[in-house]
N, C-alpha and C positions, 0 to 999 in steps of 0.2 A: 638432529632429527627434525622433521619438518612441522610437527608443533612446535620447536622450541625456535622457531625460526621466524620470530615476530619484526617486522620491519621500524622504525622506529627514532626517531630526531627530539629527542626531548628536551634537550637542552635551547634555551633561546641563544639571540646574538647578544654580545658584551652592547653593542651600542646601543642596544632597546632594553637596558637594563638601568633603573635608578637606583641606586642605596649608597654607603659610603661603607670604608672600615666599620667595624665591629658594631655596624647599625644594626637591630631586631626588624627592621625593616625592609622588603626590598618589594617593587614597583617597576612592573614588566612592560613596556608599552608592545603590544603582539601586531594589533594593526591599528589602525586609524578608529576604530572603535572596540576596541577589546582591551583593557588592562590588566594584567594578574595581580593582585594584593595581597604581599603576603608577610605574615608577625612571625617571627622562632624569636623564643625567647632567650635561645642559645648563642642566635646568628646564624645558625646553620640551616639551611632552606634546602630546599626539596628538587633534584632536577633530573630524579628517575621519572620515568611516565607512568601517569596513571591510567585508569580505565578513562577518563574524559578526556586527558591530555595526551596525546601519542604523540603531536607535531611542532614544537614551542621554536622551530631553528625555521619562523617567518623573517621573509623579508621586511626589513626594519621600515616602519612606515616613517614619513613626516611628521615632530613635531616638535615642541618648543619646551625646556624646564625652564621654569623663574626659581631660584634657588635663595630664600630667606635666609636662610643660617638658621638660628633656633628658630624663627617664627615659622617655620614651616616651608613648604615650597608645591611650586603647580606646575602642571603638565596640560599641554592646552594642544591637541590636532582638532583637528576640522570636524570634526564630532561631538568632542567633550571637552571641557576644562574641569581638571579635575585641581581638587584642594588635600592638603594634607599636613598634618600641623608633623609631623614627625613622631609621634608618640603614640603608645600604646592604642589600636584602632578603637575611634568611639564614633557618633552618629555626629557627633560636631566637629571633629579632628579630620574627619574621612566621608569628603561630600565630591560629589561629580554635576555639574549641570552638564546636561545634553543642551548642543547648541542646535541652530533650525528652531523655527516654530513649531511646536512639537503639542503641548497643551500651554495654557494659560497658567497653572498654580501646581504638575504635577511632574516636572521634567526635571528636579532635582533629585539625586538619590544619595541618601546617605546611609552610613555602614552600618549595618544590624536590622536597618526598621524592616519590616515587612515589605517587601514587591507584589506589588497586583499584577499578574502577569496573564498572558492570554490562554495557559495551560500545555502540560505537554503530556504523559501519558501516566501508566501505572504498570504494575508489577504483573496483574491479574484483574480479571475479569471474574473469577469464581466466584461462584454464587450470585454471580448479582443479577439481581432482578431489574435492571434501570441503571440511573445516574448514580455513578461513586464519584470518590473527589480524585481530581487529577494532579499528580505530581509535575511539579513546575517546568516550564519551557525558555526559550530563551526571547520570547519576542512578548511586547507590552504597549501597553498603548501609551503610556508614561516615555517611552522612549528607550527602555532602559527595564535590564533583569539580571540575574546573577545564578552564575553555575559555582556551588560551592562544593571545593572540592578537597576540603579538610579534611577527611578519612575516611574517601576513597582506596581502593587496591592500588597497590604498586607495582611495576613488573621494574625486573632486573636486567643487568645488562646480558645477562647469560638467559634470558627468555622465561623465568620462575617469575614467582611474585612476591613480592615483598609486603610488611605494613607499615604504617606512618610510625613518626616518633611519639611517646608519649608524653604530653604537657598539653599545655595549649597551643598547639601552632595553628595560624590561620592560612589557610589556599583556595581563594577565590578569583572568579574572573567576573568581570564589569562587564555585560556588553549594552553600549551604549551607542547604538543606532537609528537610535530615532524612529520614526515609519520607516525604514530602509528596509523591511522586513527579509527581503531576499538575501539581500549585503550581509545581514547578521547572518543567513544562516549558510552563506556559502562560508562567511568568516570560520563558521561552528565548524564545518567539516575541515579546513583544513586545518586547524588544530586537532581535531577530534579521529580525522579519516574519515574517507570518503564510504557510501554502500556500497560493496559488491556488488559485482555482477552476479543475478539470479544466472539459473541453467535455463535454456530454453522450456523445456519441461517443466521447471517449477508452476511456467503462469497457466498451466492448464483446471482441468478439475481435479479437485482430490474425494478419492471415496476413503471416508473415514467412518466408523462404528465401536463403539464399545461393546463388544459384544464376541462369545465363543465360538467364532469360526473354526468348521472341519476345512481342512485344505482342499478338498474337492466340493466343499460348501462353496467355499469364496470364490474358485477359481468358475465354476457354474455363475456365480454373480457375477465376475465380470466378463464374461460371455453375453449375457442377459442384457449386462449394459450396451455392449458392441450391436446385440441383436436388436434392441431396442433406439439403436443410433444415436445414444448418448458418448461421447466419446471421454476420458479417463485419459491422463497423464502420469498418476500417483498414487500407489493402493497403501494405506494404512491399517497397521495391525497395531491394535489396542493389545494392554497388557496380556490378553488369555492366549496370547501366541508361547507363553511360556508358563511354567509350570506355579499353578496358584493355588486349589482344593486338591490339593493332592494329598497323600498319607505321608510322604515323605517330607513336605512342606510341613505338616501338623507334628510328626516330631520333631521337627529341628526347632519348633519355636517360631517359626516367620507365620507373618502374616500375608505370606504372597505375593505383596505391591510389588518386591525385589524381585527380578529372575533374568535369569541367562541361559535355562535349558530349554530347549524348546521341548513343549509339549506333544509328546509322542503319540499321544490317543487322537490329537487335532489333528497334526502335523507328523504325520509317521516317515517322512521321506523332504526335511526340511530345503535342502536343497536341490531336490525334485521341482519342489513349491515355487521356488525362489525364480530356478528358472523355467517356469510354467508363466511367472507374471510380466519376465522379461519379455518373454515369447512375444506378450501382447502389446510389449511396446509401450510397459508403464515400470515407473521405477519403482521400490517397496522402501518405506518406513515403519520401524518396527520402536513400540513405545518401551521408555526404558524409566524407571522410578529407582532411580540408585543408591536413596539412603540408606537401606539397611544392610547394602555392602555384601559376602560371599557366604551363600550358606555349603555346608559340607553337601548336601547332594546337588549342586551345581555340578556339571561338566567338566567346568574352569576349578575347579576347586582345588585341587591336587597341585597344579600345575603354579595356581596363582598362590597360594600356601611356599610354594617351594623358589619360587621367585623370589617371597616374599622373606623367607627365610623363618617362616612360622612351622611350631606345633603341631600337627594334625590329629595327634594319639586322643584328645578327647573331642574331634573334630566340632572345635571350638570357630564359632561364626567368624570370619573375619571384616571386622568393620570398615565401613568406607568411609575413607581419610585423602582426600584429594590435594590434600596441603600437602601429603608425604610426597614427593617427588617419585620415591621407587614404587609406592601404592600409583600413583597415576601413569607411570610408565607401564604398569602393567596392568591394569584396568583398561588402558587402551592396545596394547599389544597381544592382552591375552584374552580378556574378557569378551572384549568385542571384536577385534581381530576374528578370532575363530568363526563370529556370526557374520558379521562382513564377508569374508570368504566364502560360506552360503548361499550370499546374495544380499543380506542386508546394502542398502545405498545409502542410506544416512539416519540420521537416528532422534526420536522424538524423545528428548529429554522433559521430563515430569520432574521437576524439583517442586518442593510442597513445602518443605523442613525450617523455611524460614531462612535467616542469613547469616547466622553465625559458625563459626566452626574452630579448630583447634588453635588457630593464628589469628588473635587480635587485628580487626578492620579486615581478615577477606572472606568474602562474601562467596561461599560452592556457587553459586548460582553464575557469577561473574566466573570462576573457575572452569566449569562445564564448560558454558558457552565459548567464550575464549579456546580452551585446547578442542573440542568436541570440532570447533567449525577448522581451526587449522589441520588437524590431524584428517579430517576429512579433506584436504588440498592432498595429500599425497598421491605419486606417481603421476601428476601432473593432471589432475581432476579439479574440475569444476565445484569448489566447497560450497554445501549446504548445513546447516543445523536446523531444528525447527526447537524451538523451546520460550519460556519467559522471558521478558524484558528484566535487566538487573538495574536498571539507571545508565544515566548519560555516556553516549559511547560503546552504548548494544546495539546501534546501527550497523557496527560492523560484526556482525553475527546473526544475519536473516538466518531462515524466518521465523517472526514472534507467532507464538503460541499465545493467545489469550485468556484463554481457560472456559471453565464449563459454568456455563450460563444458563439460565430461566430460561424455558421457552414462553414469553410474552411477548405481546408489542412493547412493551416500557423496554427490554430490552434491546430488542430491535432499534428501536426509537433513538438509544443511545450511540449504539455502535458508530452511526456516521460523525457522529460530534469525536468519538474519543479516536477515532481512527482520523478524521484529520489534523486533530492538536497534537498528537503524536509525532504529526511535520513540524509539528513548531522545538520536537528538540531532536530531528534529524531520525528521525527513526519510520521509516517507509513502509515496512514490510508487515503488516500484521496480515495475521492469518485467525480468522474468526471461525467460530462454530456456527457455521451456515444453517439455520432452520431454531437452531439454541441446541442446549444438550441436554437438559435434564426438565423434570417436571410440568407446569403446565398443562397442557389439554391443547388436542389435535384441533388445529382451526388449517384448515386449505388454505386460505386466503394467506393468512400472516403466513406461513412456509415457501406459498410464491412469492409472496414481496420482499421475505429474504433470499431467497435465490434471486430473485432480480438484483437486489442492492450487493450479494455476492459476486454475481459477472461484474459489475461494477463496484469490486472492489480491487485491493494489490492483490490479494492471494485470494480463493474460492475453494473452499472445503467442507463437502458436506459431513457430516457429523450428527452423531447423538449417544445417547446411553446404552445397557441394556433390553428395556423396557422393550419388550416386544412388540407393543404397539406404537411406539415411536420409531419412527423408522424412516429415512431419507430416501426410497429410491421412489422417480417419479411416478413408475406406473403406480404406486399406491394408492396413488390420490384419487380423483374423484377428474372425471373427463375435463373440464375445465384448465382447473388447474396441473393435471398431469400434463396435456397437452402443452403448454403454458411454460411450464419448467424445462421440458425437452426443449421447447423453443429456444429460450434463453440459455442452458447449460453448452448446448451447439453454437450457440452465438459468441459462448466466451472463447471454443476453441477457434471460430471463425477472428475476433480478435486478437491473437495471436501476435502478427505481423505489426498491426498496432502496439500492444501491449508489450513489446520483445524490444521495440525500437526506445518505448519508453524507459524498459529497463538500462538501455545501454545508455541513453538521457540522464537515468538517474545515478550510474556508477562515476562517468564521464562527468559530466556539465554538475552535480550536485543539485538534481533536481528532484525531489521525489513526486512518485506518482502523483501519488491525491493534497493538493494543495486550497488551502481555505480561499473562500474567497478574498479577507482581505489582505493576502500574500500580494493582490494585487491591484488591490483598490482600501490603501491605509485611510487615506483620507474621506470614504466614504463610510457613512456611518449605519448603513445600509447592511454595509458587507458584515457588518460585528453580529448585525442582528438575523443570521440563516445559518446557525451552528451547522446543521447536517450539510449543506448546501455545499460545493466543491468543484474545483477543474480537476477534472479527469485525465490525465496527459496534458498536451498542449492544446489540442483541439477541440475536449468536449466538456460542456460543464451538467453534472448532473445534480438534481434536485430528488433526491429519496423518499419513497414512499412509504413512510415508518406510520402510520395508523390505518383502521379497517375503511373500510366504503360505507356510504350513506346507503339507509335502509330508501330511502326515499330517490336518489339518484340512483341508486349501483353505480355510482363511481367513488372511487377513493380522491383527494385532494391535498396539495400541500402547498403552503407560502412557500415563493421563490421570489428572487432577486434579483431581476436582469442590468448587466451593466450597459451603460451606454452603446449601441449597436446595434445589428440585426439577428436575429438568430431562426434557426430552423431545429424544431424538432426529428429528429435520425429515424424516428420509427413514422411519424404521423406526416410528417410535412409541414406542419403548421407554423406560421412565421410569424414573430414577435416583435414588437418593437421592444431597445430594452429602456433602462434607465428608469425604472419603477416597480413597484412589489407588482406582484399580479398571483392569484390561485390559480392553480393548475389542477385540474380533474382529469382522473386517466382511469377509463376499466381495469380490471386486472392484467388484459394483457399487453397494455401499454405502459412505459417509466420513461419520465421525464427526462431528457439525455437531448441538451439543447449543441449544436454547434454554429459559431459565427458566420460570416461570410469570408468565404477563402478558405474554409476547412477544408482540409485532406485528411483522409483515413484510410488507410490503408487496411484491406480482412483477407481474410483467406477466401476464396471465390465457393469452397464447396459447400453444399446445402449439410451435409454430414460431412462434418471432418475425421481425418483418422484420429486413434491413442496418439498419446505421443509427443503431439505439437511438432509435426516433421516442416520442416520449411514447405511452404505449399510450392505447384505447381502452378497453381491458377490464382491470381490475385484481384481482388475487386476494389477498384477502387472510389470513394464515397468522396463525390465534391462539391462543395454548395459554393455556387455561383455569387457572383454580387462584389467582390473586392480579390487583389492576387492572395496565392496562398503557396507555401511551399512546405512541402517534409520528404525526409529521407527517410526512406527504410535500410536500415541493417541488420545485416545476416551473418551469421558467422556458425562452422562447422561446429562447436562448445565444445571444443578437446582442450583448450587452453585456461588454466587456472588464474594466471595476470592478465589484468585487461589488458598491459601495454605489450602484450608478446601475442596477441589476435588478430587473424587477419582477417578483418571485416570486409563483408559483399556491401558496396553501397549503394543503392537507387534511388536516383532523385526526382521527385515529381515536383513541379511545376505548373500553375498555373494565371496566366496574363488575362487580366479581369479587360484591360483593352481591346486586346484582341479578341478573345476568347479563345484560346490555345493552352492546351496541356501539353506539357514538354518534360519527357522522360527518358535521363540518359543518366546511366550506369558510370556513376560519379570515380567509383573507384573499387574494381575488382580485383581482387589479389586469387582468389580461387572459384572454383566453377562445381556450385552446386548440382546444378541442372543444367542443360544445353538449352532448351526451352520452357517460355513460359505464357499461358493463357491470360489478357491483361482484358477486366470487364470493366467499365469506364460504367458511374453511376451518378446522374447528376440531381441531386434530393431538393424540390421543390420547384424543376425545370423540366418542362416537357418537350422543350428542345426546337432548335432554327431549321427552318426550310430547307438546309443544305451541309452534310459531315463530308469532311474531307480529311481523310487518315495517312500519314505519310511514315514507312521506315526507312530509316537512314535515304533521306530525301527522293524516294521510289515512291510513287502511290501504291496503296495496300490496301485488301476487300478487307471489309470491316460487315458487322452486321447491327440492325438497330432495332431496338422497340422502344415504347413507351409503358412502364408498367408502373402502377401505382403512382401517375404526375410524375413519374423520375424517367428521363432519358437515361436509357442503357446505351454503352459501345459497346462490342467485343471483339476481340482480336484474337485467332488463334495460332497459336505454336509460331511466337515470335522468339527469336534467340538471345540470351540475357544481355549481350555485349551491343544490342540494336538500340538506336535514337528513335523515338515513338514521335510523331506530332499529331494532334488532333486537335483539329480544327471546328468548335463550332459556330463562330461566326462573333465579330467585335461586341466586345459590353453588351453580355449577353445578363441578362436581367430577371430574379425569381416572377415565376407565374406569380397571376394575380390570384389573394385567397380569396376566396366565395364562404364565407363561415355558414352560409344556412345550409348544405348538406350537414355536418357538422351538431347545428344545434338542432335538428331533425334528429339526429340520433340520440342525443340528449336528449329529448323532449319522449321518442320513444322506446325510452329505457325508464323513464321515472315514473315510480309508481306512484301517482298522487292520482287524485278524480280528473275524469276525458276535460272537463270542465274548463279546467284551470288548466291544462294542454293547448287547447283552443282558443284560449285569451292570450297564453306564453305565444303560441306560434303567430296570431294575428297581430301580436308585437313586434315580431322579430321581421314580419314578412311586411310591411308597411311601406307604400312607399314615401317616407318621408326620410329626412336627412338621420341618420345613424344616433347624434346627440338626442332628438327626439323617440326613436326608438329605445335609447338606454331611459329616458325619462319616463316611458310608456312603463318599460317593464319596474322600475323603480315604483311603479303606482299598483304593480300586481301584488296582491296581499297569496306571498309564496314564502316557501323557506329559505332561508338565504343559501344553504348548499346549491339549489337549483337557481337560485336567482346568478351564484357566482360562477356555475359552470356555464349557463348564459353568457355569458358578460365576458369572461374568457377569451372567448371563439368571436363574439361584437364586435370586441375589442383588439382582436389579435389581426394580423396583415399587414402589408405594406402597401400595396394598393390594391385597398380591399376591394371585391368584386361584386359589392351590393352597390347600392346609390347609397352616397353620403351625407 
């Protein structure tokens, strides 16, 4: 059956293995920085796969043993030398140096002590109001971390799960990479397995609520949203989709968290419902809290009773035991089977219960996840699960659910830290409670900033409680920021094309979305110190707006970190030099979301996009000038379950920073989505050369042009997907010059302080003396420093800026 159908090489090669006869020892070299370490005090060691280890049969790297005899023996590749006296592991018997200059006093690791590592995720998010502590990652600034994985779950050769021996056995892996940070964690995934591929639809919005929808309630809300030009990819029903205050619930003893019936007073026509959501072109997840297993007026009850080979005559609960093989065969083939059939698409597992269960070391949560995302692959579908992270090697079971969270800023505040160290132990896909979920007090402001920092996150899902006054949908808000949220909710479906190609980046190449800054700047010690701070794909880096705006500016602010380069702001224009901290001040309906020089991004061209996230017809594409840039869009029809059995649409854009030429040709098309496509050419902080010249497949071609907001527009219409685009606008073509005093005009006439002290600000800013005196002038204004730094900002910011210097 196709859960039991786990792929899987756990065994390493003989020649990457060190131990001898009847040694308690044995000493795996996996790659050039990865060692497995492991003690049986039997001799018998471990070569089923775990939940961390699925892939140990690696190509045997380079390296060298020195074999003492009794005094011990070392293993030395180009990473590490490691030491090992032979006997029982202790912190002086069992040392690694990491070789490279790595720190001065901190590149040794030895067995047991504590690892200071850079962090990697947790289990849940519930409750928290802020920063919890994160469970360990594999990357450090030491060089060096450890994934231990001593009583971990086991799977079988037959696709079940097994548990460790009992005694003391040790199973650990060394990874010893020094700053390689990427190297470690491409290392991770192929031992570990790579992420799947999302479904196209997963990267859209999701409307999610805790709360008792009537079926003609909800299906009216997402009407509302379509009327309202919000576009939806994913409807979620929280638990009241099935049966919870009911009488028949109240005698069976349940507390209602459990169900499987659908609620017939909500829901009187559930497969009506189902495909009523379909209609609109959004797929349904439906929440499932499975511990307290089958009550007698379930549906399933009878059915899964008699599979099961149970009793009914005192229609005695039947408990949920996912360790029993025949209980999970029919949990999945009956329980939800039947709902699936409906329309359910995939299923939002709620595990609460903690980790233990009937079989010593496995963990239901690891269980779920695991059969819930395979058994969702069948009939050759695109598998999703949305549920907990269980530990290392829950990467292969998107999407994480995070759980129900404070609505504060402290929370907010968090998310971007815990969602990018969460790349530090290969796990990409979180999926947050957009706005928070519980408690709190209604602030506009914080619920646009996290709908911002949601479009710019992996998953976007709006969410909340009950509470009837908590409530996600934008028009609630207050003009401002309702406006504000539509903006950006449209903009995530507008990224699409972007975010789709990322995804196929991070099944393929092992990259995941949101990467910390110093994934790419180890050596910079800059990068350590902007936790929220992150590359967004490969093109954008965003800087998150996790606290409220100055009573005195009306702008909100946050330390960023630019690396050596040029960058351009994607909504404002504004161009940076980097290679220095700098405050950034953005109104509300601005977020910091810088790209380099040479970015390409690719969006969907409409100003409303549909449900759905259908491949666009129109694409627009975002290019900042200044150095070459290249990215590929891929597309593919999502009927196929293995990445390697797809047949990807490739389009490759191009652009020659010499020339100034974009060059766009259909790399590699196996099938034809569309016959034509609208292509908008968008050049962000270029207003463009005296003369465009458009060619297809070496024909000149009408094109049309404007200039809107300092960006040269192209547009091109009803080109055909298999055509070579050239667009010409003219050699080393160069960002406008910034002029910051429009700019600090509008800062100066938004902050509410005395006209006074506006008057002395502007008579500084507009001065004609050299720029260093003007920053001295306002350095002499007795101001607040909010205003002093949003100043200074904009001064500061240019390339060849366009005041006098």
């Amino acid at each position: 059956m196709q859960r039991r159908n786990f792929s899987a090489r756990p065994k390493a090669r003989p020649e990457s293995i060190i131990t001898t006869t009847g040694a308690k020892y044995r000493l795996t070299v996996l790659t050039d920085g990865i060692v497995r370490f492991e003690w049986a005090p039997d001799g018998v060691f471990e070569d089923r796969a775990s939940t961390f280890a699925i892939n140990r049969d690696l190509p045997t790297p380079k390296f060298r043993v020195v074999d003492h005899d009794d005094q011990g023996l070392e293993i030395i590749t180009n990473r590490f030398h490691l030491y090992y006296d032979k006997k029982p592991f202790s912190a002086s018997g069992l040392t690694a140096q990491v070789l490279g200059k790595i720190t001065n006093y901190r590149s040794l690791w030895r067995f047991g002590e504590a690892v200071t590592d850079l962090g990697g995720t947790a289990r849940t998010l519930d409750e928290a109001d802020g920063r919890i502590p994160l469970g360990p990652g594999i990357l450090s600034r030491s060089g060096f971390a450890v994934v231990d994985d001593s009583a971990s779950m086991l799977f079988t050769d037959d696709g079940w799960v097994g548990s460790r021996r009992e005694g003391h056995y040790v199973d650990g892996y060394l990874f010893a990479y020094g700053h390689d940070y990427r190297a470690s964690i491409q290392a991770f995934y192929s031992i570990s397995g790579s992420q799947p591929l999302l479904p196209r639809w997963a990267l859209g919005n999701w409307w999610s609520r805790y709360y008792a929808y009537r079926a003609d309630e909800y299906i009216a809300l997402m009407d509302q949203f379509e009327g309202q030009g919000v576009p939806l990819s994913v409807a979620v029903l929280d638990m009241d989709w099935h049966l919870v205050d009911d009488e028949r619930v109240r005698n069976a003893g349940s507390s209602g968290w459990t169900g499987y019936t659908w609620n017939r007073d909500l829901f009187p026509q559930p497969s009506a419902f189902c495909s009523e959501i379909h209609r609109r072109k959004l797929r349904l997840t439906l929440n499932d809290h499975p511990a307290d297993g089958v009550h007698s007026y379930e549906d399933s009850y009878k059915e899964m009773a008699e599979a099961l080979n149970l009793d009914t005559s005192n229609n005695d609960r039947i408990p949920f035991d996912i360790t029993n093989p025949a209980f999970c065969d029919a949990y999945f083939d009956i329980l939800h089977r039947r709902i699936e059939d409906e329309g359910c698409d995939f299923w939002w597992i709620d595990w609460q219960q903690g980790r233990y269960s009937r079989v010593p070391g496995v963990d239901p949560l690891w269980m779920l996840n695991h059969f819930h995302f395979l058994d969702n692959a069948r009939d050759g579908r695109r598998p999703l699960t949305f549920s907990r992270y269980a530990g290392p090697g829950s990467h292969r079971y998107p999407i994480g659910f995070s759980g129900d969270t404070i609505v504060t800023w402290a929370s907010l505040d968090f998310q971007p830290e815990f969602t990018n160290t969460a790349s530090n132990i290969g796990y990409g896909w979180w999926s947050h409670d957009i706005g928070g979920h519980m408690f709190g007090k209604r602030n506009d402001e914080l619920s646009t900033r996290w709908v911002q920092y949601g479009v710019f996150s992996p998953i976007m899902r709006l969410h909340s409680t009950a509470n009837i006054w908590n409530t996600k949908e934008p028009w609630k808000f207050e003009g401002e920021a309702r406006d504000i949220q539509v903006k950006y909710l449209r903009l995530r479906h507008r990224m699409v094309p972007y975010l789709y190609t990322m995804n196929v980046r991070a099944a393929l190449d092992n990259e995941p979305i949101v990467q910390p800054m110093y994934w790419h700047y180890p050596e910079r010690d800059e990068a350590y110190c902007v936790p929220n701070q992150y590359f967004f794909g490969s093109e954008l880096i965003v800087v998150p707006i996790t606290t409220p705006r100055s009573s005195d500016t009306r702008l909100a602010r946050v330390r960023g970190w630019l690396p050596p380069g040029t960058y351009v702001d994607i909504f404002t224009g504004t161009i940076y030099e980097g290679d220095r901290y700098l405050w950034l001040h953005r109104p509300l309906s601005e977020y910091p979301v810088l790209a380099p020089l040479g970015a390409i991004i690719p969006l969907d061209a409409a100003a409303v996009p549909e449900n759905g996230c259908p491949i666009p017809d129109a694409i627009e594409v975002l290019i900042v000038v200044g150095a070459d840039g290249f990215f590929e869009i891929v597309e593919d029809d999502g009927t196929s379950s293995r990445v390697q059995d797809i047949s990807w649409n490739k389009t490759s854009i191009r652009f020659s920073q010499e020339h100034g030429l974009v060059s766009i040709s259909p790399a590699y098309y196996r099938n034809n989505i569309s016959k034509t496509r609208k292509w908008i050419f968008r050049f962000r902080g270029y207003s463009g050369p005296d003369s465009i010249h458009v060619s297809i497949n070496d024909k000149e071609h009408k094109f049309s042009s404007k200039v809107v907001s300092g960006a040269l527009t192209v547009e091109l219409e009803d080109v055909a997907l298999h055509s070579r685009i050239s667009l010409l606008i003219g050699a080393n073509p160069q960002l406008d010059s910034f002029d910051p005093v429009p700019h600090i005009y509008s800062i100066i006439q938004r902050a509410q302080v005395e006209f006074s002290l506006k008057n002395a600000i502007w008579a500084a800013v507009t001065a004609d003396v050299p720029r260093i005196d003007r920053v001295s002038r306002l350095h002499a204004i007795d101001m607040d420093k909010d205003i002093l730094d949003a100043v200074l900002e904009y001064l500061l910011a240019g390339v060849n800026c366009g005041v006098k210097v």
